[in-house]
C-alpha positions as CSV (number, residue, x, y, z in Angstrom):
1,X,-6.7,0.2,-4.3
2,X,-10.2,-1.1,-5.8
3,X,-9.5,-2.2,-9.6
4,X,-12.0,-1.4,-12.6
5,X,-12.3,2.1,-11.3
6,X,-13.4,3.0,-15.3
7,X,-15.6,1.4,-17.4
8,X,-19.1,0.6,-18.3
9,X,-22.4,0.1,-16.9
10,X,-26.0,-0.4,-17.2
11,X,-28.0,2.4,-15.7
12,X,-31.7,2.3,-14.7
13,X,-34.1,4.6,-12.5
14,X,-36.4,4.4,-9.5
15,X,-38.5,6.3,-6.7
16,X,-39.7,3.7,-4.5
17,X,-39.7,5.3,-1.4
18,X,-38.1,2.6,0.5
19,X,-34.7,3.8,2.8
20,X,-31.7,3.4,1.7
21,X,-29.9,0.2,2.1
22,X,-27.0,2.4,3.8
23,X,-29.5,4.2,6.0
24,X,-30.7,0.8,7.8
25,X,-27.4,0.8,10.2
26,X,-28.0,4.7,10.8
27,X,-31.9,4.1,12.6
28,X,-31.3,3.4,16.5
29,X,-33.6,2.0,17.4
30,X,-34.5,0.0,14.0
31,X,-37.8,1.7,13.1
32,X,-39.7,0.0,9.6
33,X,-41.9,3.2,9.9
34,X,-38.7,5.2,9.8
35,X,-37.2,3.6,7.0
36,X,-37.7,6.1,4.4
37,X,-35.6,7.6,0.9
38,X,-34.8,11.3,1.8
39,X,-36.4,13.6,-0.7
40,X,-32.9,15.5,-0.2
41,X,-31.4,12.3,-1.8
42,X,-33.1,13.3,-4.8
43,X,-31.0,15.0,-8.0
44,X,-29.0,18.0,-7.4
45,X,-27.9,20.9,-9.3
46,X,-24.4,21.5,-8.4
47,X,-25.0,25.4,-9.5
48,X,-27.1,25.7,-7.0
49,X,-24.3,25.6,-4.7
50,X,-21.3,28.0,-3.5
51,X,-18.6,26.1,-4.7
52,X,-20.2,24.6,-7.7
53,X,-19.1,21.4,-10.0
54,X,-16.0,19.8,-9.3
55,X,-15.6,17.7,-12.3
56,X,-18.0,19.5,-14.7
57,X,-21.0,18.0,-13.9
58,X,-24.3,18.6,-14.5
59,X,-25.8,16.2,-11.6
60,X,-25.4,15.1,-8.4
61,X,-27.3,12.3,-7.5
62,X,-27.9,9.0,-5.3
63,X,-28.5,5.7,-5.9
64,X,-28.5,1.5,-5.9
65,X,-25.0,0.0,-7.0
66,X,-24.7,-3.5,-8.0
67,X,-21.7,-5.3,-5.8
68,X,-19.9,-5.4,-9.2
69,X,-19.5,-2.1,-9.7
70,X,-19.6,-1.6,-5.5
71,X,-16.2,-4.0,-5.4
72,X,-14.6,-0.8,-7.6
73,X,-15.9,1.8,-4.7
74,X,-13.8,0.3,-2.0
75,X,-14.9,0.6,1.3
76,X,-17.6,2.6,3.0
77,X,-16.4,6.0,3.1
78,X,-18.2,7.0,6.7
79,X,-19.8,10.4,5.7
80,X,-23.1,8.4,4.2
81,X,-24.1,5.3,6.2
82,X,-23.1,1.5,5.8
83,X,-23.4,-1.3,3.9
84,X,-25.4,-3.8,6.0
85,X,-24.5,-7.0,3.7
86,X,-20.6,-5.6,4.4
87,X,-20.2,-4.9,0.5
88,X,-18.9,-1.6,1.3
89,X,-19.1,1.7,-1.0
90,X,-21.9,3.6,1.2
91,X,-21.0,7.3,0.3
92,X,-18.5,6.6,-2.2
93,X,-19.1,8.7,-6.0
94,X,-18.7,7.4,-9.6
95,X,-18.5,10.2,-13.0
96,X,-20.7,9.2,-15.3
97,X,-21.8,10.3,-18.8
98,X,-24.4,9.0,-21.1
99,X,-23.4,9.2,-24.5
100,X,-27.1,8.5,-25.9
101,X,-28.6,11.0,-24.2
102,X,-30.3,14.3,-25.8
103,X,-27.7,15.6,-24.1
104,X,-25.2,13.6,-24.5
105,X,-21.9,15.9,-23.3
106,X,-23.3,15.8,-19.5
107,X,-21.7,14.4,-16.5
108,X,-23.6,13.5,-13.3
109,X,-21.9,12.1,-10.0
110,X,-23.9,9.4,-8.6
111,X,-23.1,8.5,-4.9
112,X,-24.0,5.1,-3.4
113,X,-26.9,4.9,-0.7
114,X,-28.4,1.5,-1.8
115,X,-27.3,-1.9,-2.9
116,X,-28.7,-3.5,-5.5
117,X,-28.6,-7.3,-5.1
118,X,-27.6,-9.7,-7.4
119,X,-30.8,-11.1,-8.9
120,X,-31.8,-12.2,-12.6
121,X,-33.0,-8.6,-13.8
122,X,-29.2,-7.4,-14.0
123,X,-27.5,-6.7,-10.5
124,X,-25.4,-9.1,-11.2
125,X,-23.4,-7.3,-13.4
126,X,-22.2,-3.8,-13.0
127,X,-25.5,-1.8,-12.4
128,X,-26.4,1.4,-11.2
129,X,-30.0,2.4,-10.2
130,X,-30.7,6.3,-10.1
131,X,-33.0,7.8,-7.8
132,X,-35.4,10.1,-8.8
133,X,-38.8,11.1,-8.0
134,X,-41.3,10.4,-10.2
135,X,-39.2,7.6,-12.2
136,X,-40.4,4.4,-10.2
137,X,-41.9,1.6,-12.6
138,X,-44.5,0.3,-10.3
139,X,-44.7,-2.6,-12.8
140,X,-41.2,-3.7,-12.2
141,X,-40.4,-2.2,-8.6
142,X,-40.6,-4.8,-6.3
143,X,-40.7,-2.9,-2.9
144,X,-42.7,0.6,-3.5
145,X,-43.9,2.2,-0.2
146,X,-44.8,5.3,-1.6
147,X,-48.2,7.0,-0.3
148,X,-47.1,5.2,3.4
149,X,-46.6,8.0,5.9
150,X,-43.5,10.1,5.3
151,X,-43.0,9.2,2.1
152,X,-43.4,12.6,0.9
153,X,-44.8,11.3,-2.8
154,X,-48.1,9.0,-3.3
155,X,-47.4,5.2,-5.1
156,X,-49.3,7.0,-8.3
157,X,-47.1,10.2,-8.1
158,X,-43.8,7.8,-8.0
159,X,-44.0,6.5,-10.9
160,X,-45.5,9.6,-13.5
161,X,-42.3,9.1,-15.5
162,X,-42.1,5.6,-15.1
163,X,-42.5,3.9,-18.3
164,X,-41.8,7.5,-19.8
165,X,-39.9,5.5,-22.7
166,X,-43.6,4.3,-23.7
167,X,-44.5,7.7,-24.6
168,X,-41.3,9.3,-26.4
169,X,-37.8,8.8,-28.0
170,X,-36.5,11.0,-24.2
171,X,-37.3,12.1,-21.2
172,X,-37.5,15.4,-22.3
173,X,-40.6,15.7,-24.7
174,X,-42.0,11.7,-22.9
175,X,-42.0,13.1,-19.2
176,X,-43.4,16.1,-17.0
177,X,-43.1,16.1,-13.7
178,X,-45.6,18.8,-13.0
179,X,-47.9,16.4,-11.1
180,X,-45.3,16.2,-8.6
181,X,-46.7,18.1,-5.3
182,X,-44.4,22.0,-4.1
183,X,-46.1,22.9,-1.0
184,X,-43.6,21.9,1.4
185,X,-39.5,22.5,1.3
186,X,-39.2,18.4,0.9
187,X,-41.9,18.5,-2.0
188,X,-39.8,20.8,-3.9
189,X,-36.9,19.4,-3.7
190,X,-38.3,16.0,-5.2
191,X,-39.9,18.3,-8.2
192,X,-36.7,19.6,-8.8
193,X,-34.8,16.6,-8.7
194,X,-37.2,15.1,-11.5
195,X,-36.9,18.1,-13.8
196,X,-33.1,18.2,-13.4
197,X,-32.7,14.6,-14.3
198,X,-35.7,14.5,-17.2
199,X,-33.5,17.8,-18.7
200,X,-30.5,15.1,-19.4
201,X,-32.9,13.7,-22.3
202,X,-32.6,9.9,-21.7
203,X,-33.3,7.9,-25.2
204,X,-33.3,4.7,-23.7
205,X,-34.8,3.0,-20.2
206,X,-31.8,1.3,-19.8
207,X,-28.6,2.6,-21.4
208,X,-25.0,2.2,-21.1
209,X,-22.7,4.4,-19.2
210,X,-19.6,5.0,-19.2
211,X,-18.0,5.7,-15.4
212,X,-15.2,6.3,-13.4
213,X,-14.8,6.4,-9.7
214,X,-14.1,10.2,-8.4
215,X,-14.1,12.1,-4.7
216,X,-17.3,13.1,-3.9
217,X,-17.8,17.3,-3.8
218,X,-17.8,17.9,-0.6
219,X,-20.8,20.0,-0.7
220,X,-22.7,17.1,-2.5
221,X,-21.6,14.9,0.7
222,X,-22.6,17.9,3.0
223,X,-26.4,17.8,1.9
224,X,-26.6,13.8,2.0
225,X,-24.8,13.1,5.3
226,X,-27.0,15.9,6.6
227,X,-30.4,14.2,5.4
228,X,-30.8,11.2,7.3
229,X,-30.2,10.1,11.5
230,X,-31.0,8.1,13.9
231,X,-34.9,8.9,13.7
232,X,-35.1,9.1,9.7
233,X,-35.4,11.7,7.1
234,X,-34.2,15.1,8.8
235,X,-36.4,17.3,7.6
């Protein structure tokens, strides 16, 4: 049984439009062009769904796990990719709650899809990276692809929110995510995921969560195992 499966971490955001570390095993045959972040993977509303929350929550979401917090996953779960570097955790879920936030009584479940490696800006230590479109500091993201072909967003577009803590004391009055393109089904679903997320009313870039590791809802699992395959996105 993993240990630490409670505790603390530090959370961040991004939308670089790079696949997901767990996604790189999944692409037969390896395709760079192919290698892309799902708009699917982008926040949920677990309302939107028949069964609804499992724990509560007001989020599902994906993201980049530090192998600290990873080593209190366990093992790839097989639903949702691999590790490639073997750390294990691909698919796995933590409950989290941000107790600075506007709204400070939600919970989200963030599943791994990405490692984040241990490096000087905090991945050494146990750090979670949320996905969502629009959130991408171009100024600190150190591998953003967006406006490459399927990347559903533009490098400008990715980052709208970015450095939303520039403008405001929370997401919710510093960012709007109406420049975000709804044409197409994938569009929308990236929209969506940055209004869901900006509604939890971050007050700080960086802030401290508390988590615990929990059973992904199946229906969460469902809509990510179903949004990448061999040839990419499935869209």
């Amino acid at each position: 049984m993993p240990e630490n499966r409670e505790g603390t971490l530090t959370a961040t955001h991004f939308w670089d439009c790079i696949g997901a570390s767990c996604d790189a095993p999944v692409l037969q045959p390896w395709d760079a062009a192919k290698y892309r972040y799902s708009a699917y993977y982008a926040p949920l509303d677990p309302t939107e769904f028949p069964r609804g929350p499992v724990y509560g929550e007001k989020l599902w979401m994906t993201g980049a796990v530090s192998d600290a917090l990873t080593a209190a996953l366990g093992p790839d779960d097989g639903c949702c990719g691999q590790d490639p570097e073997g750390a294990g955790g691909c698919g796995k879920c933590l409950l989290v709650t941000n107790p600075n936030a506007v709204n400070s009584a939600w919970k989200a479940v963030v599943m791994k899809k990405s490692r984040c490696p241990p490096s000087p800006d905090g991945c050494d230590k146990p750090q979670l990276n949320i996905a969502v479109p629009g959130y991408d500091n171009v100024l600190s993201s150190a591998a953003n692809i967006c406006g490459a072909s399927g990347t559903i967003v533009s490098k400008s577009t990715s980052s709208v929110c970015g450095d939303w803590y520039n403008f405001g004391n929370s997401t919710l009055q510093a960012c709007s995510c109406s420049a975000l393109p709804d044409t197409t089904t994938q569009e929308v679903a990236a929209k969506h995921g940055c209004e869901l997320f900006t509604a939890w009313g971050w007050t700080r870039r960086d802030p401290e969560l508390a988590y615990e590791v929990v059973e992904c809802p199946l229906e969460f699992v469902s809509v990510i195992s179903g949004a990448f395959g061999p040839e990419g996105p499935i869209y």
